[in-house]
Every structure is written in C-alpha cells, then in structure tokens.
C-alpha positions as CSV (number, residue, x, y, z in Angstrom):
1,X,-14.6,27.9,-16.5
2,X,-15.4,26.0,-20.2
3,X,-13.6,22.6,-20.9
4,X,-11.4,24.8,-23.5
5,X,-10.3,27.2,-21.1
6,X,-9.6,24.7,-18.3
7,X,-7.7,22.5,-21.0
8,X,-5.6,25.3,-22.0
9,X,-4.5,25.9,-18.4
10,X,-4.0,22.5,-17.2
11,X,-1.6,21.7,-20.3
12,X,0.2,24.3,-19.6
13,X,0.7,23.8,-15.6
14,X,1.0,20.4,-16.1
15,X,-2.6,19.8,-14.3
16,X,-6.1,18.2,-14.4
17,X,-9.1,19.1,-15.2
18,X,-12.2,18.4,-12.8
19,X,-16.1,18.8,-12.8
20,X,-18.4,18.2,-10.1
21,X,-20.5,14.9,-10.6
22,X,-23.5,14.2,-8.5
23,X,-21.4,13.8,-4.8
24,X,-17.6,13.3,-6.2
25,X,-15.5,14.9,-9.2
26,X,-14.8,13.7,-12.4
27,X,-10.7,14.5,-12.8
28,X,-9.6,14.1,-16.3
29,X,-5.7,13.9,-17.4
30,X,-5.8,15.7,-20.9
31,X,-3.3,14.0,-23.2
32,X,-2.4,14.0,-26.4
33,X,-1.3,10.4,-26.7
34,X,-2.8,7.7,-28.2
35,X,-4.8,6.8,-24.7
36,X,-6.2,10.3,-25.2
37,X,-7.5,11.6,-21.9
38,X,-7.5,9.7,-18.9
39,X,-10.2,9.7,-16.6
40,X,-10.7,8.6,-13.0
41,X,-13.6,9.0,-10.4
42,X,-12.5,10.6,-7.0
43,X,-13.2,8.0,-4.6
44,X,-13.0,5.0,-6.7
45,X,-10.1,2.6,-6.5
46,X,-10.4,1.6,-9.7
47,X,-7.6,2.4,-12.0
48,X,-8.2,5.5,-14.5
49,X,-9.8,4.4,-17.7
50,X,-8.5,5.6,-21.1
51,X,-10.6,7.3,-24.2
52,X,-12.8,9.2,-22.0
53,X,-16.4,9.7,-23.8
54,X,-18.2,13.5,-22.8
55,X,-21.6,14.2,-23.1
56,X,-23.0,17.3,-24.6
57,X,-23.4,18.8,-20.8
58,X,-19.9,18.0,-20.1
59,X,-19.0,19.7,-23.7
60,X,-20.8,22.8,-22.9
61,X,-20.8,22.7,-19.0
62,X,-18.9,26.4,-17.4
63,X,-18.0,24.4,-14.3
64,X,-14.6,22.9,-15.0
65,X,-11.6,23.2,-12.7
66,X,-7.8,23.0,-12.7
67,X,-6.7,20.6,-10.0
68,X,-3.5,19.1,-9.3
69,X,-5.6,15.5,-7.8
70,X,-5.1,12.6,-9.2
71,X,-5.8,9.0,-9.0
72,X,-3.7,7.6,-5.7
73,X,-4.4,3.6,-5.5
C-alpha cells in the first residue's frame, strides 16, 4: 500500500508503518508532535531517532505495511 494509505490506517489503529529495507524493515511511528515521526531499524538496539527524512522512493514506494512492532531495547 502508498505511505498515505498506510498512514491513514495506522493513525487510526494506533499502529506503525513499515517498509522492507535491503534484509530488515524500516518501522516508523507517525506523529504529529513536534519529534514528528519516529523511526527505528528492526534489529538495531539503538534507540528510535526522531524527524525521520524519506527519500523520493520511500515517498512514492506501494510497499508500506501496518504493523503493530516496535522498538523493544
């Protein structure tokens, strides 16, 4: 599905949005705060970063998922 339609859902379940990136998934907490969306690399023990920056492939990429995973230390 399109970032807008995957948006649209997770907001409204309360959800993530994810896209597949080389061997792990990008998952992305859509906000409306002032962090903006937070983003975290499945795998990674590093914390979730704040402002997430897309490309224009992430932009216009039909790929995106809703998932409930999330960044567990």
């Amino acid at each position: 599905m399109t970032i807008t339609e995957a948006t649209r859902r997770a907001m409204a379940e309360g959800k993530n949005i994810a896209r597949r990136w080389y061997d792990r998934r990008i998952i992305i907490k859509p906000e409306t705060s002032p962090d903006c969306c937070l983003i975290w690399l499945e795998g990674s023990r590093r914390p979730p970063a704040v402002r997430w920056n897309p490309d224009a492939d992430d932009l216009i990429s039909d790929a995106w998922e809703v998932t409930g995973d999330w960044y567990e230390p």
